[in-house]
Each structure stands twice: as structure tokens, then as C-alpha cells.
N, C-alpha and C positions, 0 to 999 in steps of 0.2 A: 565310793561313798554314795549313800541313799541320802536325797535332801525332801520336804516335806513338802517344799515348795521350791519352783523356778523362779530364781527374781530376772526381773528386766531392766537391760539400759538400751537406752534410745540414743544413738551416738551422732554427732556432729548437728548439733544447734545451734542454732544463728542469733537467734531474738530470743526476745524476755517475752513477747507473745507465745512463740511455741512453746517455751519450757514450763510456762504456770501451765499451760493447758497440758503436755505431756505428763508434770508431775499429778495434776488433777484427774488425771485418767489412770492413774496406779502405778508409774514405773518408781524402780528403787532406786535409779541412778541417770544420768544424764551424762555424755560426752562433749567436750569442749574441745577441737579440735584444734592444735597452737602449729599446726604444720603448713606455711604461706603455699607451698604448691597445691594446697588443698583446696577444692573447690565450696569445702564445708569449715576452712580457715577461718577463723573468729578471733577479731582484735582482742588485746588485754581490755581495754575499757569496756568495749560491748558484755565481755567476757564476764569481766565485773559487776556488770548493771544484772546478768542474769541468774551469777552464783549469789548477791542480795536480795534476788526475786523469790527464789525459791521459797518454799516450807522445810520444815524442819524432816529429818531423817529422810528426807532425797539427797543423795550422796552427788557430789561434783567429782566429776572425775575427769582430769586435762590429760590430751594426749598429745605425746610427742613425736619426735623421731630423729633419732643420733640428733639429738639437738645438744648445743653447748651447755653445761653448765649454769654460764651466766645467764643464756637466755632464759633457761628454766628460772633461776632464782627469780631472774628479772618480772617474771610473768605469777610466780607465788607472791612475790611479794604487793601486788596487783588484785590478785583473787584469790577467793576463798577458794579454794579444791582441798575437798578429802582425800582423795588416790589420784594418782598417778599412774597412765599408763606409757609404756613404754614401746614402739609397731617398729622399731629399727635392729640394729645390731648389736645394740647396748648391751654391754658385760652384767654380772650381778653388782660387783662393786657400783657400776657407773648409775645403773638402778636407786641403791643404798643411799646414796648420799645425801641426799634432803631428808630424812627424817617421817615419812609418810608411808604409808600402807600404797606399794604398788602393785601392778598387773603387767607380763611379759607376756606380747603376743607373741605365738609361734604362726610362722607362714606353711602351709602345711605342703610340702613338698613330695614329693611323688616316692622319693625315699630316703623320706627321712625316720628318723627314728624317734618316735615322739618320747615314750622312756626317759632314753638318754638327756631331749632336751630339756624336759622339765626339772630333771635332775640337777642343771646346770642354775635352776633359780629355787635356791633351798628356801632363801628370804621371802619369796613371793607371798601375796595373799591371793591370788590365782594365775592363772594360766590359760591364756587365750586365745585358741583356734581358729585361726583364719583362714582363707582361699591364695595359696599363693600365685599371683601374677606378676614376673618380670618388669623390675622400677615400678611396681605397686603397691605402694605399704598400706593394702586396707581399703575398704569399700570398694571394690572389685565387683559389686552387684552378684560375685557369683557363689554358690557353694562347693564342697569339695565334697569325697568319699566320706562321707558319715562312720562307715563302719574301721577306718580307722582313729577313731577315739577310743583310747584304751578306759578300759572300764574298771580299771584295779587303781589310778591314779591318788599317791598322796594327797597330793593339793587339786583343792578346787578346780574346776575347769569350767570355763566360757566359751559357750560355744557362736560364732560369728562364720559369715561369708554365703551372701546369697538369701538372706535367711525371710520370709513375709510371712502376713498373716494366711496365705496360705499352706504354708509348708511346714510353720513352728510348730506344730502338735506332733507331726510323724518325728519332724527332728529331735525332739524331744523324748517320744518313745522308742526310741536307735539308741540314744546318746546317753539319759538323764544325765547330763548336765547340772551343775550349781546356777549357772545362770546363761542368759542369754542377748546375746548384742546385736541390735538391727541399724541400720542407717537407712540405707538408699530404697530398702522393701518397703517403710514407710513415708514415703516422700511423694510429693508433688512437682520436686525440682530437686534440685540437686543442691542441699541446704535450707530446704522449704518444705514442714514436715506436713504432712496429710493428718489430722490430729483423728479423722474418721479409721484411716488407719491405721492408727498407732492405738485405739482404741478396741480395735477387731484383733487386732496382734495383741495384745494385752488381754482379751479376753480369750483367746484360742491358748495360750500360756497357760492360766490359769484351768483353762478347760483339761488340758493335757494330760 
């Protein structure tokens, strides 16, 4: 698929100060991180205060991992999120069941078969490429082999792992990509975004 344009999410946001500034600087979507060993874990209520901060058409998007049912519900019923994503083991059925437009990351394993996996989420609204690291679901700070992203893909693809405002233009020109997901490339800390660059990363996208 050719898209016209890259859109950008900014994943694991902490405060309602970074996400007006994030969404103020152009991104289309924002991650909310609901997984407690994460060091980018964002309470429900915080969670809340930042999915009511926002402007309009910046998309919430909460991620999980093999997390329970309940607790999902628990945490929708709490905050606004548009999508839903999904960094664990979770089936498509297990995916389905709330009612929302979700995203299936894939850990991009050395051989794996990317085809195959995407295949396995018909429901998806995309599909999301990640760096696989061992007991690491996600922000790994690092990238994988680019040139395996297949470039015939049905569904949408997100391209994540490693990613900054240095390297998102090439990655980009490898990949074309639907869209692109940064976390740790623009930080200051680990949950504390650098809004200078998330703003350079935002323009190097558009530049691409």
C-alpha cells in the first residue's frame, strides 16, 4: 500500500503537560502505556486526566499486554481510548472483544514469518513492528532489519523499535510504512518526553 502521508504516534506518556505539547506539535496519536512493569506505566486516573486534555482527532491509543479482560474493561471504563493495542501473545478473538479499532504488535524475530503473522489478525486496523528482545514487550530503544518488512502487506503497517529523529526519514524510505511509533528516541527520560524532539521527529516524517 502507498499512503500520502506518515502519520505519527508518540508512545508512553505520562502527563497531561507532555501530551498537549506532543499533540501541539502534529502527532496523530498518543500511547498510553497500562502495562505496571513498564517504566512508561501510566495510572487509570492520570490516564484519564490526559485522554480529557487532548484536542480533537488525536487518537488515544492504550496498550496492553496479555492483560486480563477485566483489567482492560476496568481501565476503558476509566478513559477515553480510541484503539487499542495489543505487545503480548493475545489471539485475535482475545484482541475482538471490546468493541474498538485495535493494533497487533509483531516482535520481529529473526525467523519469523511476517505473512504468516499478520495473517493471523484479519480484524486488525494495523500491524505493528517491533525489535524483538527476550521478556521485552516494546521499547527496547532498539531497531531491527528494515528490509524485512514486506512491502505487498494487506493491512496497514507501523513501523516501531529504535526509531528517532535521526533515522525516521531513511526508515521511512526502506519501509513506507502507514505510520510510525517512537517512544524512548524522543525522551529525556524514560517517560519524560523531550517535546524539542518529538518536534524534529515530527518534522523529519513529514520531511520524508
Amino acid at each position: 500500500m502507498t499512503y500520502t502521508r506518515v502519520k505519527v504516534k508518540i508512545c508512553g506518556v505520562t502527563s497531561v503537560t507532555d501530551a498537549v505539547a506532543i499533540a501541539n506539535a502534529g502527532a496523530d496519536a498518543i500511547g498510553l502505556v497500562f502495562y505496571e512493569p513498564s517504566p512508561r506505566y501510566v495510572k487509570p486516573e492520570i490516564a484519564r486526566e490526559i485522554a480529557l486534555a487532548l484536542p480533537a482527532f488525536v487518537n488515544v491509543v492504550g496498550l496492553f499486554v496479555d492483560a486480563e479482560p477485566d483489567a482492560i474493561t476496568q481501565v476503558l471504563d476509566q478513559v477515553a481510548i480510541d484503539t487499542l493495542q495489543f505487545h503480548g501473545q493475545e489471539t485475535e478473538r482475545a484482541c475482538s472483544l471490546y468493541g474498538k479499532p485495535y493494533i497487533k504488535s509483531i516482535a520481529m524475530r529473526p525467523d519469523l514469518d511476517v505473512s504468516e503473522m499478520i495473517a493471523l489478525y484479519p480484524s486488525a486496523s494495523a500491524l505493528l513492528l517491533d525489535t524483538f528482545v527476550e521478556n521485552l514487550p516494546g521499547g527496547t530503544g532498539q531497531s531491527f532489519d528494515w528490509q524485512k518488512v514486506p512491502d505487498n502487506s494487506q493491512k496497514p503497517l507501523i513501523l516501531a523499535g529504535g526509531l528517532t529523529p535521526e533515522n525516521v526519514q531513511s526508515a521511512i524510505v526502506q519501509t513506507r510504512p502507514y505510520a510510525v511509533d517512537v517512544s524512548g528516541g524522543v525522551e529525556s527520560s524514560k517517560g519524560k518526553k523531550d517535546i524539542d524532539k518529538v518536534q524534529k521527529f515530527i518534522r523529519e516524517v513529514l520531511n520524508a
